[in-house]
C-alpha positions in Angstrom: 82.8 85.0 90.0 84.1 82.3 92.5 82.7 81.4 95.9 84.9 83.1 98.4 84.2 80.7 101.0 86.0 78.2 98.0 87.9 80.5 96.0 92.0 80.3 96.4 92.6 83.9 97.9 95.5 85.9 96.4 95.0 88.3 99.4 94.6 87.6 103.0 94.3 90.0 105.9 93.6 88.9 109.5 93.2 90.9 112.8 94.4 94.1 111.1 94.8 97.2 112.8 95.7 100.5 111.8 96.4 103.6 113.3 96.6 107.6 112.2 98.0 109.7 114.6 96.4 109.0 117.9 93.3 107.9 115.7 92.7 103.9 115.7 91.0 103.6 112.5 91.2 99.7 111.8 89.9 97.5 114.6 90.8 94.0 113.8 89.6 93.6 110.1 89.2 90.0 108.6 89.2 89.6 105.3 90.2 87.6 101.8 90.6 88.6 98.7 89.5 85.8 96.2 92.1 85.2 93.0 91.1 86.7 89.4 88.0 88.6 90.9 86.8 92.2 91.8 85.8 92.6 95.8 84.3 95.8 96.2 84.4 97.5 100.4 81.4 99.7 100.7 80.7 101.4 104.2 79.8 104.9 105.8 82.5 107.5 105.9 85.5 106.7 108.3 84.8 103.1 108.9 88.7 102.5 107.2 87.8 101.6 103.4 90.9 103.7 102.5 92.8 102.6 105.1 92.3 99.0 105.1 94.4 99.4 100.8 96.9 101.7 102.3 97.1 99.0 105.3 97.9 96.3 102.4 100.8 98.2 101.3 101.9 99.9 104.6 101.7 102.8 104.0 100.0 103.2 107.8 100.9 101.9 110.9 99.7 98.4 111.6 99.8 95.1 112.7 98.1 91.7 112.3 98.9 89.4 109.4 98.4 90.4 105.7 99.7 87.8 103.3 99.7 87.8 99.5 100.1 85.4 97.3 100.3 82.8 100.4 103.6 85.0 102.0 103.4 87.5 105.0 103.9 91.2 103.4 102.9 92.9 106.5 106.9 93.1 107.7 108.2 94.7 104.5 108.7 98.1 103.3 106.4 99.9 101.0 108.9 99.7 97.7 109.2 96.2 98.6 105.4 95.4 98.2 104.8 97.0 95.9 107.7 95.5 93.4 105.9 91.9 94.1 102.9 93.1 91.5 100.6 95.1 93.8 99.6 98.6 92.1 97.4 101.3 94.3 95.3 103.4 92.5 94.4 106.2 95.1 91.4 108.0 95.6 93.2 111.6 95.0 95.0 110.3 91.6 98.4 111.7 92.6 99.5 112.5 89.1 102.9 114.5 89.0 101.8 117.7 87.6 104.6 119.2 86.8 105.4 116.0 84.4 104.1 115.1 81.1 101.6 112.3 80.7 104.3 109.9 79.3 106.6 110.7 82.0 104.2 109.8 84.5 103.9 106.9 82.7 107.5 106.1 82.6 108.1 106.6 86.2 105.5 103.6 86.9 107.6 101.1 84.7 108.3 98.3 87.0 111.6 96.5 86.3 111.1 92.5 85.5 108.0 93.2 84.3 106.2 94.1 80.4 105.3 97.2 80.0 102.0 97.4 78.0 101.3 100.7 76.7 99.4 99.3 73.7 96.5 98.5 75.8 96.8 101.5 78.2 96.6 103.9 74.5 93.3 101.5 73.5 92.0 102.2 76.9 92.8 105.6 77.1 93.5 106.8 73.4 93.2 110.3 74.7 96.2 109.9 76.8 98.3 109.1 73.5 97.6 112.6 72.6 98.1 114.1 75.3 101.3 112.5 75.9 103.3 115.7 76.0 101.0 117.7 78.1 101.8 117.8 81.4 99.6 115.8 84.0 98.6 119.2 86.0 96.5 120.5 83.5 94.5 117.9 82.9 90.7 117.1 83.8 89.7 115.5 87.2 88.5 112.5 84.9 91.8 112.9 81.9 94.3 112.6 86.3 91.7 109.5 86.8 92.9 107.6 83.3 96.6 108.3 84.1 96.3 107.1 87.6 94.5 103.8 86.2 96.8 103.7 83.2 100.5 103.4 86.0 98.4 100.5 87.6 97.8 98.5 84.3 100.8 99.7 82.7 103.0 96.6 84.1 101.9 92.7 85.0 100.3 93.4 88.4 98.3 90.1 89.8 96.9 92.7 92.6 95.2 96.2 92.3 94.1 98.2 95.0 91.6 101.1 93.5 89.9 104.0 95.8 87.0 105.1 94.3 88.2 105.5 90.9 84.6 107.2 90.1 84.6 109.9 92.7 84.4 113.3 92.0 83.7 113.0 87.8 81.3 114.2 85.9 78.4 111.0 84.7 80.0 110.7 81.1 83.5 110.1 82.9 81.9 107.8 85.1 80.9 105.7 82.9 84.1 105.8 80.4 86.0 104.6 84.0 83.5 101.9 84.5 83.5 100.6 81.1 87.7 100.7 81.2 87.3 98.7 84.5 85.1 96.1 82.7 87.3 95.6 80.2 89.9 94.6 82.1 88.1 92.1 85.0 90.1 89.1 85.3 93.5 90.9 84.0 94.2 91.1 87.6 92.3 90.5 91.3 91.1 94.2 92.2 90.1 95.2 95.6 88.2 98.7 95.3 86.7 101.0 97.3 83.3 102.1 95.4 80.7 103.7 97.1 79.5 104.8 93.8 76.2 101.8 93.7 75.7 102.3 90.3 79.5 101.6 89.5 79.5 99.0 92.1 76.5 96.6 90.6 78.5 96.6 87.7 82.0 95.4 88.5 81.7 93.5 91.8 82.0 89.7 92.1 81.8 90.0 95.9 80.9 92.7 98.2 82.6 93.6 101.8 80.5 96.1 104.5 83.0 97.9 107.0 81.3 99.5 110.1 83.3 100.9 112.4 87.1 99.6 111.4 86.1 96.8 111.0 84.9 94.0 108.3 80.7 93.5 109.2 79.9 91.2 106.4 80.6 90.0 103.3 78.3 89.1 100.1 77.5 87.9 96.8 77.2 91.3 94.4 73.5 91.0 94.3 73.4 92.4 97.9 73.6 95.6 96.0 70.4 95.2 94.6 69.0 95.5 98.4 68.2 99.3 99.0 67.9 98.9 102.7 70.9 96.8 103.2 72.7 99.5 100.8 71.4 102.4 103.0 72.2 101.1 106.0 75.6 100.5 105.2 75.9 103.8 103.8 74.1 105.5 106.2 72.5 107.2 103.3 71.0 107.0 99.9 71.9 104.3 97.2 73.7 107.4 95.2 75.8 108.3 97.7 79.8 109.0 97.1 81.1 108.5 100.3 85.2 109.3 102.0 87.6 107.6 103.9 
């Protein structure tokens, strides 16, 4: 884990907002993204968590200054973001269901980059099997392993992951988690977790929205802190929250 306040960041966001519909859900959000490391947003529902990734890639209306990798992003299309190494990993999976598992797959081959589909099959050996079978009929936790298998599946310095736990059952959970540990320092991961548990685990550094905006951001052992946790919940430690 590095020192943000040190760290090179290979994500930078300043005075960001966003806006859905005639909703302004990001109000000016701050924030950096330290190189190699997992920062993990944690907030009530509808303070912009998901919106701040989908903000990243622009895939919402908004301005301010993003820059990765030291260049401004924030003026180019979506395909062209995403084709410098940043993979999204969104909170509803978006799995093709009417294509097999390995077609999914296929479709998330980036050109100019490797393709490693020996360590997504370590990862997720059941996907090997289920290669053939096509993505719709699969598990809530089997659509959570394919999502997470297109965003490892090429050289991606950047991935943006929403709530990768929400929604499966405890014994999914923790095969996700595990995955995730395996992989820290493959590439910097910014992640929506709300998911406490998931979040002691894999954060290096920890970033409370309120609001649409960035509130404060901390070492991981903030998490550790029940009241701080509830209070930027606005519930329980074991809360899964939403946008």
């Amino acid at each position: 884990m590095t020192d943000p306040a040190q760290a090179e960041s290979l994500l930078e966001l300043r005075d960001v907002h966003a806006s859905i519909g005639v909703s302004h859900i990001l109000q000016g959000v701050t924030l950096d993204v330290p190189a190699g490391d997992v920062t993990v947003i944690i907030g009530r529902n509808g303070v912009g968590k998901t919106t701040t990734l989908r903000a990243v890639l622009g895939l919402v209306d908004r301005t301010g200054a993003i820059r990765y990798a030291g260049e401004r992003v924030d003026g180019l299309e979506t395909s062209r973001i995403a084709r410098r190494g940043i993979a999204y990993v969104p909170e509803d999976r978006d799995v093709f269901a009417d294509l097999t598992v390995a077609e999914n797959l296929a479709l998330a081959e980036r050109k100019g980059s490797a393709h490693h589909y020996d360590l997504v099959f370590d990862l997720f050996p059941e996907l090997r099997t289920r290669s053939r079978q096509l993505a719709g009929t699969l598990s809530g936790g089997q659509q959570q392993m394919v999502s997470l298998a297109r965003g490892l599946l090429n050289d991606n310095p950047l991935m943006l992951i929403d709530e990768p736990t929400k929604g499966l059952a405890p014994k999914v959970v923790a095969e996700v988690v595990a995955v995730l540990e395996q992989v820290k320092g493959r590439s910097t991961v910014l992640m929506v977790e709300q998911n406490i548990a998931a979040a002691r685990r894999l954060a290096d550094h920890v970033v409370i929205m309120a609001e649409g905006r960035v509130v404060a951001q901390h070492a991981p052992d903030v998490l550790e802190d029940d009241a701080t946790v509830r209070a930027a919940l606005g519930v329980g430690i074991s809360a899964a929250g939403g946008r």
